[in-house]
C-alpha positions, 0 to 999 in steps of 0.5 A, spaced: 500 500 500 502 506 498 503 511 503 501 516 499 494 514 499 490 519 499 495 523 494 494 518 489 487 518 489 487 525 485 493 527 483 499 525 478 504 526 484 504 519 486 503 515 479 510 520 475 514 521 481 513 517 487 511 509 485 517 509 480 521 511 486 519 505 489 518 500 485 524 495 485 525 498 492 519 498 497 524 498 503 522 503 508 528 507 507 526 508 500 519 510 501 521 515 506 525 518 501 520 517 495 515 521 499 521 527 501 523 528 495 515 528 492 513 535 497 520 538 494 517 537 488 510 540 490 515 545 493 518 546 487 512 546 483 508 550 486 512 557 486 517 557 492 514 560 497 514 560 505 507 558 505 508 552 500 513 550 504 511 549 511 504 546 507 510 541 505 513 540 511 507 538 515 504 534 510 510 530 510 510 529 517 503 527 517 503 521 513 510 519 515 507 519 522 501 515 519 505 510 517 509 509 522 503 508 526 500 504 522 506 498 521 507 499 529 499 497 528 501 490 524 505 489 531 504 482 535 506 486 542 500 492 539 495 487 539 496 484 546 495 491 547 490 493 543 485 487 547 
């Protein structure tokens, strides 16, 4: 699943930048870099401007911290918890 589900759904970033980032090599790292440098674009694209940034940051902080939160999720110790 990519971490850019919500992204994918209604624009292009995903299918032109991200998914060929990621496509021989899914690891975490990857993805977490794959996304980075797909705000930088939206950055770039998008004029640079302070506000633009700052939009591009947050976002990147919060569906990297979604996917964090949903791998810790998929943990055994998570659903010892979770019950």
């Amino acid at each position: 699943m990519s971490i850019f589900r919500g992204l994918c759904s209604c624009t292009s970033y995903c299918r032109y930048f991200y998914s060929p980032m990621v496509a021989y090599n899914n690891g975490p790292i990857m993805r977490l870099t794959a996304s980075a440098l797909t705000f930088v674009f939206v950055y770039i694209w998008h004029g640079q401007q302070e506000s633009v940034f700052w939009w591009s940051v947050l976002n990147f902080l919060g569906i990297t911290l979604e996917a964090v939160a949903k791998g810790i999720s998929y943990m055994p110790s998570y659903a010892r918890v979770e019950v």
